[in-house]
Each structure stands twice: as C-alpha cells, then as structure tokens.
C-alpha positions as CSV (number, residue, x, y, z in Angstrom):
1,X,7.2,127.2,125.3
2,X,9.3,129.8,123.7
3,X,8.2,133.1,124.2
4,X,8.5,134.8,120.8
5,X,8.1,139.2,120.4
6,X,6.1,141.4,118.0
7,X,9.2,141.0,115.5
8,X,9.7,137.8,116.1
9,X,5.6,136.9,115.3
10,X,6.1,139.0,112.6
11,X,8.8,137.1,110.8
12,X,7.5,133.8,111.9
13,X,3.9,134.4,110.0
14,X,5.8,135.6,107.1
15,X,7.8,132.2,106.8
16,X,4.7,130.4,107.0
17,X,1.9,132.8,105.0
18,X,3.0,133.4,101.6
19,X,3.1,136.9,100.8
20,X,-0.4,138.8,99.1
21,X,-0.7,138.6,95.2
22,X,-0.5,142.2,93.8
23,X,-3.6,143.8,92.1
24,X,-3.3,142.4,88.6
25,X,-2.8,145.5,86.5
26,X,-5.3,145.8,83.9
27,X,-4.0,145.6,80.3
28,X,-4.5,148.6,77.6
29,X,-7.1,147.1,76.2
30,X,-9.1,146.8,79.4
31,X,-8.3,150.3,80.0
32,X,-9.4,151.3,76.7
33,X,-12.8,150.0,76.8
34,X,-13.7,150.9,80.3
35,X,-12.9,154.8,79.3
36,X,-14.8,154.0,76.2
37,X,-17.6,152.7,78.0
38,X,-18.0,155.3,80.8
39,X,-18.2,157.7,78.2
40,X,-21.1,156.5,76.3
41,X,-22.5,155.6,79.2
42,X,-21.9,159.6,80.6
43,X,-23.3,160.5,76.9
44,X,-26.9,158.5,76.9
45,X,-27.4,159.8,80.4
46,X,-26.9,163.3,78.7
47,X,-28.8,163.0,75.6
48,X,-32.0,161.5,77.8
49,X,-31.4,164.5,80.4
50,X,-30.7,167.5,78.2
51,X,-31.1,166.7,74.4
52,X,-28.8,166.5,72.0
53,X,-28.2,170.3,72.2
54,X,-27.2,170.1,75.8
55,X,-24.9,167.1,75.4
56,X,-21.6,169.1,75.0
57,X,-18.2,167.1,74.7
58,X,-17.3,169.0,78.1
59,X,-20.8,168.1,79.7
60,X,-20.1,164.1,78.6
61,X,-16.5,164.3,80.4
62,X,-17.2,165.8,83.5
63,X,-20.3,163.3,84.0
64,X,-17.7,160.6,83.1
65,X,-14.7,161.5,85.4
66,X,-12.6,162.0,82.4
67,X,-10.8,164.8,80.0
68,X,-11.3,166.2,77.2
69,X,-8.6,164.6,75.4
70,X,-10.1,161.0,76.2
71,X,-13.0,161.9,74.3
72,X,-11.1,163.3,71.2
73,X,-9.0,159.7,71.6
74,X,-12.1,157.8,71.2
75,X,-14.2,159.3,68.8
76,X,-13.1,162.7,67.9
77,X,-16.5,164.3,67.2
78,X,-19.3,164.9,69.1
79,X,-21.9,163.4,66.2
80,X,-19.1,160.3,66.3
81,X,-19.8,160.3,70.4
82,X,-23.6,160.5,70.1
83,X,-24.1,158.1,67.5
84,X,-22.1,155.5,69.4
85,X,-24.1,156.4,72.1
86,X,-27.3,155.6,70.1
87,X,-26.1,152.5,68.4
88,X,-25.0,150.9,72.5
89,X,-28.5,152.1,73.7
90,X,-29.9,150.5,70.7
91,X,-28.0,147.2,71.7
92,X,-29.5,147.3,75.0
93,X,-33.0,148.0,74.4
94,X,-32.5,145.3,72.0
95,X,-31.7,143.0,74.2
96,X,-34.4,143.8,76.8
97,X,-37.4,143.8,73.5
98,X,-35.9,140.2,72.5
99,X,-36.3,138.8,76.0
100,X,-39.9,140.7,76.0
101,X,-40.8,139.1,72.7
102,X,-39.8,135.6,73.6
103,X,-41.9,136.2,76.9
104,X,-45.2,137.2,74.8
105,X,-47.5,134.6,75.8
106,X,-49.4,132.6,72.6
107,X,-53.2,132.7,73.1
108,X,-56.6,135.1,72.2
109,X,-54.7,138.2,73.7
110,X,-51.5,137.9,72.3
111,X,-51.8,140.1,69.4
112,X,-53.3,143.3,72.0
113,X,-50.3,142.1,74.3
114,X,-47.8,142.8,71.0
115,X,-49.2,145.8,70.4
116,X,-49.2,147.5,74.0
117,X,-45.3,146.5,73.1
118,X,-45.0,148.1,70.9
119,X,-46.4,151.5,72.2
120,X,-44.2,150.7,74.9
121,X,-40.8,151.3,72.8
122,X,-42.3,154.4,71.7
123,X,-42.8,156.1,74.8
124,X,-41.1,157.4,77.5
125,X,-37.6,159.9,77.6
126,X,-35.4,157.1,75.5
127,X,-37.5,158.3,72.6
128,X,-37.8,161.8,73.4
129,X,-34.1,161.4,73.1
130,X,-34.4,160.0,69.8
131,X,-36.4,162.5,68.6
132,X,-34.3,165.1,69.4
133,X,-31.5,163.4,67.7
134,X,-34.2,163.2,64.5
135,X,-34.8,166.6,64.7
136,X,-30.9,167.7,65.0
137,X,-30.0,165.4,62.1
138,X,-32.2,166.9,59.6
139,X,-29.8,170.5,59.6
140,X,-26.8,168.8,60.2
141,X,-25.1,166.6,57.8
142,X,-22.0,165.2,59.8
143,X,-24.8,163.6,62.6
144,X,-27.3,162.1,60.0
145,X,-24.6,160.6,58.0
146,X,-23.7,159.0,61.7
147,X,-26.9,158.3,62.5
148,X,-28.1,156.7,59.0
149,X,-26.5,153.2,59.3
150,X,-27.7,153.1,63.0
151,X,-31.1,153.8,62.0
152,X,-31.3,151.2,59.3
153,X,-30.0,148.5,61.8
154,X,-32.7,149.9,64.6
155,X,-35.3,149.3,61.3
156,X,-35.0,146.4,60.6
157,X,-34.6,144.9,64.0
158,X,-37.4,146.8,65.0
159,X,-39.0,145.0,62.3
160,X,-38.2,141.0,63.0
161,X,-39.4,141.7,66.6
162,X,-42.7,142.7,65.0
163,X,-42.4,139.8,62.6
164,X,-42.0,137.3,65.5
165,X,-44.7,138.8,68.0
166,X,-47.5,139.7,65.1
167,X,-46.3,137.1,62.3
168,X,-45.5,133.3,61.6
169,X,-41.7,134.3,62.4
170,X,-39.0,136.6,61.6
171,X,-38.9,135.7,58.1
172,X,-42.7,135.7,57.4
173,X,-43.4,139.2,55.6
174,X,-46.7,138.4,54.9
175,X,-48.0,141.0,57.7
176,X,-45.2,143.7,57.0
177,X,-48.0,146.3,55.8
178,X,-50.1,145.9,58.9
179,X,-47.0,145.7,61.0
180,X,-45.8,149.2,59.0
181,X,-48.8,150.8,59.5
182,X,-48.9,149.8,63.1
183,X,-45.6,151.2,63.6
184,X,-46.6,154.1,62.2
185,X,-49.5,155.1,63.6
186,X,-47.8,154.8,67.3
187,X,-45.0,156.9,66.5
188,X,-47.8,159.3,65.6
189,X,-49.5,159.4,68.9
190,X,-46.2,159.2,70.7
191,X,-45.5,162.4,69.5
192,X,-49.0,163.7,71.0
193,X,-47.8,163.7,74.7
194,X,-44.6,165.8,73.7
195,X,-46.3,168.5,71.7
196,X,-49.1,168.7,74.7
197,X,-47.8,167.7,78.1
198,X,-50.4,166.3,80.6
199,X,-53.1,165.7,77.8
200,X,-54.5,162.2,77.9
201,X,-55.1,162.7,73.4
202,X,-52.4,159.9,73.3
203,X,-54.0,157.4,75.8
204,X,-57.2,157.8,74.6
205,X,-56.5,157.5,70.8
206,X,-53.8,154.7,71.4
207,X,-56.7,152.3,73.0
208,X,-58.8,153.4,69.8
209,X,-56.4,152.9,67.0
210,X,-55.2,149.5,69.3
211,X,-58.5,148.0,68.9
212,X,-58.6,149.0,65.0
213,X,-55.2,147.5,64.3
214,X,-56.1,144.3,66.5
215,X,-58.9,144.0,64.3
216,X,-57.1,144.3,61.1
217,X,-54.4,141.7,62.1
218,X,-57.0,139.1,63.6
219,X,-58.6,139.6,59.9
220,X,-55.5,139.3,57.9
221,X,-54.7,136.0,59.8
222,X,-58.6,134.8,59.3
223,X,-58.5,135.4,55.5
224,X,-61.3,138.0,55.2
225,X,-61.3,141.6,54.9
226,X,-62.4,143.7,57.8
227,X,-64.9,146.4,57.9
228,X,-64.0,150.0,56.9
229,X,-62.2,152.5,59.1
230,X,-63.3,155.6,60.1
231,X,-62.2,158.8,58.3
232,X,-62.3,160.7,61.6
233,X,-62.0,159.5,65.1
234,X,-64.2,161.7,67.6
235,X,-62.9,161.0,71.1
236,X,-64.3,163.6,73.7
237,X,-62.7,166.8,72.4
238,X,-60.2,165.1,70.3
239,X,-60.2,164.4,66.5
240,X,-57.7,163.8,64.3
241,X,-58.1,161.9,60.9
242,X,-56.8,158.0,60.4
243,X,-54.0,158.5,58.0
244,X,-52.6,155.0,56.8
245,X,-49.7,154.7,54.5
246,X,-47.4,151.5,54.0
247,X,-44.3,154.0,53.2
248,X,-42.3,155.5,55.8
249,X,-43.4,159.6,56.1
250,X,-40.3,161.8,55.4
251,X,-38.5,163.3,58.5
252,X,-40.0,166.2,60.1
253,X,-38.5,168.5,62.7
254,X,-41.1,169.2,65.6
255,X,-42.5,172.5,64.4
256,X,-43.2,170.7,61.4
257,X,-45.4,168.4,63.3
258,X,-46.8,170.9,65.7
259,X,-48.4,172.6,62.5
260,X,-49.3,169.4,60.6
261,X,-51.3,168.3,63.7
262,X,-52.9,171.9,64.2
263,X,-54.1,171.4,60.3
264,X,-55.5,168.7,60.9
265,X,-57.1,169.7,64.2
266,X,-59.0,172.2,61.8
C-alpha cells in the first residue's frame, strides 16, 4: 500500500470531500428586523424594570448591544420606541390569554375560573408597567397620541376574550355591562397593592367582589335579577364603597388615585 504524507492526506480528502458551504449571509431585511426586535425586546425589559421614566433611548441601546443611531433608524422617538414596545408585548400577552381562554374548562366553576383570569392580566409588574405608561401619557401629548390606537386594539381584544370566557361567544354582547363592570372593578383593586405594598386590601376584596360578580353573571344567564349589593364592604379593617359604572372612568395619574381612595377611606 502506498504510503501517502500529511500533504498528501490533505489533498486526497479534499478531492474526495467537497469543500464546507459558507455561512449564508443574512439579507437586509433579516438584519433589519433582528435590530428591530432586540430593541423592543431591550425596551419592555426597561419599561417593566425602571418605568417609563427610566427607559432612556441610551438605557434601551446599551441593554440591546446596539447604538444610538440604530434606534433613531427605527423609530426615531422614544414615545415611537415605547409604544412599539407596548403594542409587541400586547401581541404576546395576547397570544398567551387566547391559548388561556380556549383552555378554560366548561362546567359549574367556569365563570370563578374566568374571573381569577381576569385578575390575573391585571396584576403583576407587566401592568405596573402599563400604568406608568398611563400615568406619563396623561402630560405628554406625543406618547398618548402613540399609545391611543394601541389602547383601543388592547380594548377591544381585551373585550372578545371576556366575551368568549363569560358569554355565548365573541360576538355575543349581551353580558358586555357585567363584563365592563368586572373589568372595572379589578383594575380597581389592582391598583390597591401599588399604592400599599405588602397589604393583603387587594386579596381580600378581590375574593369579595369575585363572589358578587359571580353571582351577578350566574343571574344574568338564569334570567332573574340578583339580590342587592352592598353599599360598603367591611372586611377586617378595610372598607371601601362598591362603585359600579358601565362607562369607562377618565384617566387618572397615581396621586389622583392615592387621594380618591383616601376619600373614600373616610
């Protein structure tokens, strides 16, 4: 047998092995949206972190990787940046509520299942976030014209998931007052664990107010009208009067709600 050297083995592999493909270089367009995407993705992390105050253009890059510059070739703005941020966390969220709703079991508990769902998208740091953004839109024009379209969308979205979990379907609106007032009540209370940290007012009211609103929807599907609520709600130490309206309340900053739920404290 032929004895064949290093140089030789060399050349013989490389007539029989075909040389390696190069790395397929990714087209502008790929490029494009994976700079877009790392910087929302930089930004949500940001605004659920720090607030909208503390999500700086400079603060978004540097958690991204990138410059400045990519940031003004995307979106220009900061408002521009955070709303884009909002509206993909929005599609996400989205995503994850539909698969919740179409896992909502039918049955005697569903209705108490759809509402601890609903207090569920209300709580936590992704709507602190949101709040904040609320809060920062009310003074400043450029981010709640952003923010408006985004929150119509979220609103009515928001809305057919109720529809589907609490209703005949997303097109019966035969409930949307109950499912209003629901939704407003537990963006109420969600607010309760921001304005006192480590207070347990939220839990405790929530599992009140849950089995009132259960018992309103089980009597708007039975056909009869159920008892009378409450004016006031005595819960340990707690009280705060039932408010129900079918109209959503105008936006208020967080002082704004500090003091409305100190007046009605007293």
């Amino acid at each position: 047998m032929a004895y064949i050297g290093i140089k030789g083995a060399s050349r013989a592999r490389a007539e029989i092995e075909p040389p390696p493909h190069p790395a397929r270089r990714r087209t502008q367009e790929e490029r494009r949206a994976s700079t877009r995407a790392a910087l929302l993705d930089a930004a949500i992390e940001c605004l659920v972190q720090h607030g909208y105050d503390g999500t700086t253009t400079g603060r978004v890059c540097e958690r991204a990787g990138l410059s400045r510059g990519a940031h003004l070739h995307h979106f220009g703005t900061r408002p521009a940046l955070v709303a884009a941020a909002l509206e993909e966390l929005a599609m996400r969220r989205g995503e994850e509520i539909r698969r919740e709703v179409a896992a909502l079991p039918h049955g005697d508990e569903r209705i108490e299942l759809a509402l601890d769902a609903i207090w569920g998208w209300f709580t936590g740091p992704l709507f602190e976030a949101s709040l904040d953004l609320a809060a920062a839109a009310r003074t400043d024009a450029e981010l709640r014209a952003s923010l408006a379209p985004i929150e119509r969308r979220l609103s009515h979205e928001t809305l057919r998931c109720c529809r589907a979990m609490l209703a005949a379907g997303v097109d019966d609106s035969s409930r949307d007052s109950l499912i209003q007032m629901t939704l407003g009540t537990v963006r109420g209370l969600a607010l309760l664990p921001i304005l006192q940290p480590g207070g347990r007012s939220a839990a405790k009211q929530w599992a009140f107010a849950r089995e009132q609103l259960a018992r309103q929807l089980r009597a708007h599907v039975a056909g009869t009208e159920p008892a009378e609520l409450p004016a006031r709600v005595e819960i340990g130490d707690d009280a705060l009067p039932v408010i129900v309206t079918e109209t959503p309340m105008p936006l208020l900053s967080i002082d704004e709600v500090r003091d409305a739920v100190e007046r009605a404290r007293r």
